[in-house]
PyMOL CGO cylinders between C-alpha atoms (Angstrom):
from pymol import cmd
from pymol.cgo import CYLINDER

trace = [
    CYLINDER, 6.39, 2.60, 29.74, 9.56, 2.96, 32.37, 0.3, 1, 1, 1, 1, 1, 1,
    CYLINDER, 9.56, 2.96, 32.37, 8.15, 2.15, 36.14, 0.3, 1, 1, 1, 1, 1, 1,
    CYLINDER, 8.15, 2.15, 36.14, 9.08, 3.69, 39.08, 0.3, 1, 1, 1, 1, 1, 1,
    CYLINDER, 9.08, 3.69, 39.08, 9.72, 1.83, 42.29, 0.3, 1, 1, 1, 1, 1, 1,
    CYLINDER, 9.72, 1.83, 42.29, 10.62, 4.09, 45.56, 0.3, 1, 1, 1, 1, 1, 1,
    CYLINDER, 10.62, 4.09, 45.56, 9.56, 3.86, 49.11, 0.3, 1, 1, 1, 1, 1, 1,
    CYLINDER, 9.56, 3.86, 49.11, 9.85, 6.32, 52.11, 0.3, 1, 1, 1, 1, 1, 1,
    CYLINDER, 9.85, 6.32, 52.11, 9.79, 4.50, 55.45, 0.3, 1, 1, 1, 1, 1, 1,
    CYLINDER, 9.79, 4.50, 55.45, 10.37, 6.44, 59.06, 0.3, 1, 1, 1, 1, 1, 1,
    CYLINDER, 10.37, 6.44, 59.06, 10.68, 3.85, 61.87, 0.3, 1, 1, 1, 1, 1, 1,
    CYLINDER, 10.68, 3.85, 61.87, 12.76, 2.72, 64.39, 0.3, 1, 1, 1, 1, 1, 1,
    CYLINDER, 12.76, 2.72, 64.39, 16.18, 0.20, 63.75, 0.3, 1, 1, 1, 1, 1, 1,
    CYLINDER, 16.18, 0.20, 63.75, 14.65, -3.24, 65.19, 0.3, 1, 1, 1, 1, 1, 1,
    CYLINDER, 14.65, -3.24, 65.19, 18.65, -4.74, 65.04, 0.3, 1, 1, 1, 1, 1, 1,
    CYLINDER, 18.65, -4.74, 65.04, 21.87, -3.86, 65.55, 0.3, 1, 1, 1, 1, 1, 1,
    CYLINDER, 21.87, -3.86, 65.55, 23.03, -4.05, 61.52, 0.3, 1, 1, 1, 1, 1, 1,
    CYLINDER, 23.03, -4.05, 61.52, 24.89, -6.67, 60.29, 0.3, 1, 1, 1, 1, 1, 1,
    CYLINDER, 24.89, -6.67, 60.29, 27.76, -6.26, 57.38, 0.3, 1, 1, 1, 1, 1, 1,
    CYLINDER, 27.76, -6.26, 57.38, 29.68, -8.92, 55.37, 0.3, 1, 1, 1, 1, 1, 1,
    CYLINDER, 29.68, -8.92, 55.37, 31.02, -9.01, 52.15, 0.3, 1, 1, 1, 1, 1, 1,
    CYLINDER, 31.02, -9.01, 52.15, 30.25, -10.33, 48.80, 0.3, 1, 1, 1, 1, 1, 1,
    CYLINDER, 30.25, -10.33, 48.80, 32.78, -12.48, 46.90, 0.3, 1, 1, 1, 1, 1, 1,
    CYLINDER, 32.78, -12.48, 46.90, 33.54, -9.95, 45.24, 0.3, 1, 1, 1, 1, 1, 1,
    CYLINDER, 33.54, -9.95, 45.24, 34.31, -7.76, 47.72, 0.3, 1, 1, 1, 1, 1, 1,
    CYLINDER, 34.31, -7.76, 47.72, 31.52, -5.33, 47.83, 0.3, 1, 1, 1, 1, 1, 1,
    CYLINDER, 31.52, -5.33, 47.83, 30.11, -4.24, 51.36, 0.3, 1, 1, 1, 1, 1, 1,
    CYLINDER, 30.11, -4.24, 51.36, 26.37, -5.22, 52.46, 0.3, 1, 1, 1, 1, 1, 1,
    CYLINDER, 26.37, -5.22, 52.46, 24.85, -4.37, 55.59, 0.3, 1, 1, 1, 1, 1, 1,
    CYLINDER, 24.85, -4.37, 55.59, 21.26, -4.70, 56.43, 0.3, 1, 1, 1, 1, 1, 1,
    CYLINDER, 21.26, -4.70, 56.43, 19.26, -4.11, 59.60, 0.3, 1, 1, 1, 1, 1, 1,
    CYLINDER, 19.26, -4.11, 59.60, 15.30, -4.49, 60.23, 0.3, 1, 1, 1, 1, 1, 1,
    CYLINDER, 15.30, -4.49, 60.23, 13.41, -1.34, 60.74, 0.3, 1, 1, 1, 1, 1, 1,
    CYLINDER, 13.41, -1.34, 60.74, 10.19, -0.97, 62.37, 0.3, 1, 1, 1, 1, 1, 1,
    CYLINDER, 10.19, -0.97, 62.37, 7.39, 1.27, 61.13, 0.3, 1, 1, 1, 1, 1, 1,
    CYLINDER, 7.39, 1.27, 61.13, 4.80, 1.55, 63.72, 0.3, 1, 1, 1, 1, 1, 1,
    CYLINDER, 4.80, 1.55, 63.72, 0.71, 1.70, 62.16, 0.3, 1, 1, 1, 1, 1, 1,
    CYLINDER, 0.71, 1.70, 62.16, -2.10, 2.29, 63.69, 0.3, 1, 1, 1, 1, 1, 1,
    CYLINDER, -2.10, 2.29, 63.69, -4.91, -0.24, 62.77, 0.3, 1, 1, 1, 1, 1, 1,
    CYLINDER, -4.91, -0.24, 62.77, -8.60, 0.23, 64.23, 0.3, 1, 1, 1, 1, 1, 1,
    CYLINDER, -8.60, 0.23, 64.23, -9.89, -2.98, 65.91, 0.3, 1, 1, 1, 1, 1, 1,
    CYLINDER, -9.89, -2.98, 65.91, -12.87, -3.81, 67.64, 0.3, 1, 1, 1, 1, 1, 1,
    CYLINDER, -12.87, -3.81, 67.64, -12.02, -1.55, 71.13, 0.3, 1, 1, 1, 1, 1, 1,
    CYLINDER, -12.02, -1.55, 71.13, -10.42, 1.88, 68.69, 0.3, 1, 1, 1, 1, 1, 1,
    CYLINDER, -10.42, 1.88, 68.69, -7.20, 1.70, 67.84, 0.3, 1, 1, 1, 1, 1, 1,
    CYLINDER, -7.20, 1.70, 67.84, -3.96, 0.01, 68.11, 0.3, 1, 1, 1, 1, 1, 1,
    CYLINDER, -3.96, 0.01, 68.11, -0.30, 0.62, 67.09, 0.3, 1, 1, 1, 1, 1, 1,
    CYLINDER, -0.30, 0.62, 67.09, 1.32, -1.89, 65.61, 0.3, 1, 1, 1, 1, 1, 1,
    CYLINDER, 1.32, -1.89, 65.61, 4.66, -2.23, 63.71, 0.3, 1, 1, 1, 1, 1, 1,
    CYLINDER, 4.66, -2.23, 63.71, 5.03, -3.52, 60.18, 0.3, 1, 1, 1, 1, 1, 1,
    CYLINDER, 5.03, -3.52, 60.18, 8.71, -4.78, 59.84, 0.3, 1, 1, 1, 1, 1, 1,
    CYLINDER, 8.71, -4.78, 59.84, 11.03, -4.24, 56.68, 0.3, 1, 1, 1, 1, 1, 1,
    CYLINDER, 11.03, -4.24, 56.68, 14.49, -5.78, 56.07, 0.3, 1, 1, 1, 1, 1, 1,
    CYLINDER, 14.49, -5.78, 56.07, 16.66, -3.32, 54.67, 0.3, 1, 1, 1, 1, 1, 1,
    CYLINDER, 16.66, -3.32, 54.67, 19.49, -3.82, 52.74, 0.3, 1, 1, 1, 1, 1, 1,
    CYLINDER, 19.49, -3.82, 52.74, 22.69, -1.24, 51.82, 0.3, 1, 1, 1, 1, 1, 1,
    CYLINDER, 22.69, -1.24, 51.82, 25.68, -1.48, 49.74, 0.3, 1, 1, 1, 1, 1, 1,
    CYLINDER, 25.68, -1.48, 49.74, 29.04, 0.22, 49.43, 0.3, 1, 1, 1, 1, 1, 1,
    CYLINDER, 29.04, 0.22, 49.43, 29.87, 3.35, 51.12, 0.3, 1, 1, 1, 1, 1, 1,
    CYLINDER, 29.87, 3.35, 51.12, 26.38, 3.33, 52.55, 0.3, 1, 1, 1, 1, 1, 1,
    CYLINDER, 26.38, 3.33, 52.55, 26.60, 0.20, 54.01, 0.3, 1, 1, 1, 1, 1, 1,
    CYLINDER, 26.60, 0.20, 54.01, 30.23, 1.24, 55.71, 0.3, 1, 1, 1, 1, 1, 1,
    CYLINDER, 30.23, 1.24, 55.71, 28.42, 4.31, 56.92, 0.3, 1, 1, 1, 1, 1, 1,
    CYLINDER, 28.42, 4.31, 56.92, 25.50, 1.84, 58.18, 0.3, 1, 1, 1, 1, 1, 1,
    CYLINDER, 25.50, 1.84, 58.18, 27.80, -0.59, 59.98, 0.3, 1, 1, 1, 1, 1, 1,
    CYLINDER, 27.80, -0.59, 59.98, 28.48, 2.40, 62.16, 0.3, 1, 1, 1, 1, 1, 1,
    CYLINDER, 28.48, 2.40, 62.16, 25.64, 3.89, 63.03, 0.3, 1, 1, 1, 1, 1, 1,
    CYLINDER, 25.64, 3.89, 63.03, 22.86, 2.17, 62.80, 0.3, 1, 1, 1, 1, 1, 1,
    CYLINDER, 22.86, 2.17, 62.80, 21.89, 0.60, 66.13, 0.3, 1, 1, 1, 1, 1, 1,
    CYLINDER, 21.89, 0.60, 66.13, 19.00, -1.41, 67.79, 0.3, 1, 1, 1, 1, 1, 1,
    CYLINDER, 19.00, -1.41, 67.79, 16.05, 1.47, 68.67, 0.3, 1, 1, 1, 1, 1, 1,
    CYLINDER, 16.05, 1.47, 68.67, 17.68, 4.78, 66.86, 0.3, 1, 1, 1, 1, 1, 1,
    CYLINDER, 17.68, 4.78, 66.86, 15.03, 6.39, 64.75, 0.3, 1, 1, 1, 1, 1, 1,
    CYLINDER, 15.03, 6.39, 64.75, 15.92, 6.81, 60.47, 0.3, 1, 1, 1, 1, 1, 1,
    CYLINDER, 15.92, 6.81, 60.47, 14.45, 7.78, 57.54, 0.3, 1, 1, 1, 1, 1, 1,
    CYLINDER, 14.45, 7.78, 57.54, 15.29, 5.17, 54.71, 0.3, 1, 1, 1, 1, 1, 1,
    CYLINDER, 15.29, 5.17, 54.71, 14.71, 5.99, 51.10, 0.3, 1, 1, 1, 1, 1, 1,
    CYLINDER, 14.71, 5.99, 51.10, 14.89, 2.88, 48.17, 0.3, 1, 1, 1, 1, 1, 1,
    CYLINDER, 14.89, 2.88, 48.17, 13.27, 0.64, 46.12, 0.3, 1, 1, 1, 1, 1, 1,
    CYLINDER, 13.27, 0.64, 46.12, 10.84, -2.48, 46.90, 0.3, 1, 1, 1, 1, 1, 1,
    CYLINDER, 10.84, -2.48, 46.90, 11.93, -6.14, 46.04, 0.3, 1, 1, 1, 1, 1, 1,
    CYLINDER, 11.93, -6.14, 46.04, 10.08, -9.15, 46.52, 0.3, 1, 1, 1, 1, 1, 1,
    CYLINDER, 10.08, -9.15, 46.52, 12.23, -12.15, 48.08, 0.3, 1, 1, 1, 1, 1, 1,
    CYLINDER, 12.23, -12.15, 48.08, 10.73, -15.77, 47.44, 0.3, 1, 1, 1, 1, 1, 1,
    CYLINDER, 10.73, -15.77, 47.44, 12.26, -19.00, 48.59, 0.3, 1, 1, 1, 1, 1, 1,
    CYLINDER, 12.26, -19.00, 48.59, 11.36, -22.77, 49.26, 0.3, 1, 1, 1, 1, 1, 1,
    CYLINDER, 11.36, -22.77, 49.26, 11.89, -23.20, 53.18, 0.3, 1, 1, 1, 1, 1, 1,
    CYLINDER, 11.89, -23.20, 53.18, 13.31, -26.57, 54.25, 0.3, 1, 1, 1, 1, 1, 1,
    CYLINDER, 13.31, -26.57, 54.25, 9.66, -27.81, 55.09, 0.3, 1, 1, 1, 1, 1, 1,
    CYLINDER, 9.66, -27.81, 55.09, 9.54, -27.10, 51.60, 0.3, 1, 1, 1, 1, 1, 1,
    CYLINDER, 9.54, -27.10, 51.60, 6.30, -24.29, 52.14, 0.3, 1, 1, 1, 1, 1, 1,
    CYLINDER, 6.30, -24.29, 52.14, 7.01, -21.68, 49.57, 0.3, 1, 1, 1, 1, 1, 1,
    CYLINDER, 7.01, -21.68, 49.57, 7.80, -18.46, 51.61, 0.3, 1, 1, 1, 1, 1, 1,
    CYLINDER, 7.80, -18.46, 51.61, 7.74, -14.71, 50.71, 0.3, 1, 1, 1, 1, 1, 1,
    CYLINDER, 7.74, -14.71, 50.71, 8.77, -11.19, 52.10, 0.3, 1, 1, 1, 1, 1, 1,
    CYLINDER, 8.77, -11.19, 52.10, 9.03, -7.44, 50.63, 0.3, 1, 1, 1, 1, 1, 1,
    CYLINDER, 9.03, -7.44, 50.63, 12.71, -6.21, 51.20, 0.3, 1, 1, 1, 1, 1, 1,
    CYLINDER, 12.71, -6.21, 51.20, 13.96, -2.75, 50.73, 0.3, 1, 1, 1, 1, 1, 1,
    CYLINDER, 13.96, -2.75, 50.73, 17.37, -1.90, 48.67, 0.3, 1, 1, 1, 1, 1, 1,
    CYLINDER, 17.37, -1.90, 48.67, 18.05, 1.71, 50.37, 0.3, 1, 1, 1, 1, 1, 1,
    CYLINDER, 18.05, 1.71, 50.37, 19.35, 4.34, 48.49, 0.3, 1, 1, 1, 1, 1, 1,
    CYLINDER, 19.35, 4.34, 48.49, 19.57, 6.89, 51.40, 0.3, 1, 1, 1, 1, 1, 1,
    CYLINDER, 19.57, 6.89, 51.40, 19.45, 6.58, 55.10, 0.3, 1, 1, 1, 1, 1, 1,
    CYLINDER, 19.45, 6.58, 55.10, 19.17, 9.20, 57.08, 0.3, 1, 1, 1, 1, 1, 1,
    CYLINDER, 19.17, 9.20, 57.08, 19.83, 9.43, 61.07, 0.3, 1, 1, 1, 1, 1, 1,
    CYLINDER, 19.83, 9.43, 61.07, 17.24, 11.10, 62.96, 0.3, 1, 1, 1, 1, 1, 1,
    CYLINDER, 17.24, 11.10, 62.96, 18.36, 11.63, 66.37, 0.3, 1, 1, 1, 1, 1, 1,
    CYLINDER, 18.36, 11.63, 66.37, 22.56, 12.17, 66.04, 0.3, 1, 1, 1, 1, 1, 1,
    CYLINDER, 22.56, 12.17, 66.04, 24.79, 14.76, 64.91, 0.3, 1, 1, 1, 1, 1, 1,
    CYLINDER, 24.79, 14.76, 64.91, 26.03, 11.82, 62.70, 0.3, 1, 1, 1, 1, 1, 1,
    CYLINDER, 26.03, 11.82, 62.70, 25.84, 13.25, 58.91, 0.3, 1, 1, 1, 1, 1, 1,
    CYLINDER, 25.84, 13.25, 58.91, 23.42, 11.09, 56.30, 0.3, 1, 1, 1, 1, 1, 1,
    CYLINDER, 23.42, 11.09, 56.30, 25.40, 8.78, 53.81, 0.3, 1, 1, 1, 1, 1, 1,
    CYLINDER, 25.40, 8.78, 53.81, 24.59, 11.79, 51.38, 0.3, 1, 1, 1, 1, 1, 1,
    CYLINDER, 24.59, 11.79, 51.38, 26.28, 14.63, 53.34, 0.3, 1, 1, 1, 1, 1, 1,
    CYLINDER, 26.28, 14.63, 53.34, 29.58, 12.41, 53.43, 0.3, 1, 1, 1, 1, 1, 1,
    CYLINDER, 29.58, 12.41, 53.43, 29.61, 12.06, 49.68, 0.3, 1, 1, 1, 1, 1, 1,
    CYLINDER, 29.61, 12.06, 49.68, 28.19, 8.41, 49.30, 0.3, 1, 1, 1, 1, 1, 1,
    CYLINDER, 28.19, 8.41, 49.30, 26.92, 7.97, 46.04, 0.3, 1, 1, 1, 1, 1, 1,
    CYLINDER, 26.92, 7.97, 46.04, 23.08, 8.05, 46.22, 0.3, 1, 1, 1, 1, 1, 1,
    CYLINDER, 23.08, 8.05, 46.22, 21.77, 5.16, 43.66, 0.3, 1, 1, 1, 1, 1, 1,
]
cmd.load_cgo(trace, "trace")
């Protein structure tokens, strides 16, 4: 049976986003966004925000390098990965990451990766 891995997150940008470039020459850029919950405690309620690293390549990533700036709301569309590593105090470490396939901006006249012609993975 084929899975299917996809994830809708609306949030806040947390960073200004940072690109580089593979060997290869391929554009990355990723940026944190923040997705605010609200979690019931022992006095009601209380927003909090669950944080995602998300990660873009190619013409999305170009288009992210430009626009994407600490606090500016987005919708992000991709898939879920699971990162693990050995930190240098040697405690295994782990974090969900998020490969975006779209990103839309929320609060500009700026035109989503899409609307340009980016491909959409």
């Amino acid at each position: 049976m084929a899975g299917y891995n996809q994830i809708t997150l609306l949030g806040n940008v947390g960073n200004d986003s940072e690109m580089r470039y593979t060997p290869g020459g391929k554009p990355v850029t990723t940026f944190v966004l923040a997705v605010n919950t609200t979690r019931k405690n022992g006095d009601g309620e209380q927003s909090k925000p669950d944080w995602f690293t998300i990660t873009t390549w190619d013409k999305l990533a170009e288009v992210c390098n430009e626009h994407v700036v600490k606090g500016k709301p987005v919708l992000v569309v991709g898939r879920v990965k699971l990162d693990e590593w050995t930190g240098s105090d040697s405690v295994p470490r782990a974090r969900l990451s998020v490969t975006a396939n779209n990103v839309t901006f929320l609060d500009s006249k700026v035109a989503s990766p899409a609307e340009e012609g980016a491909a959409v993975f």
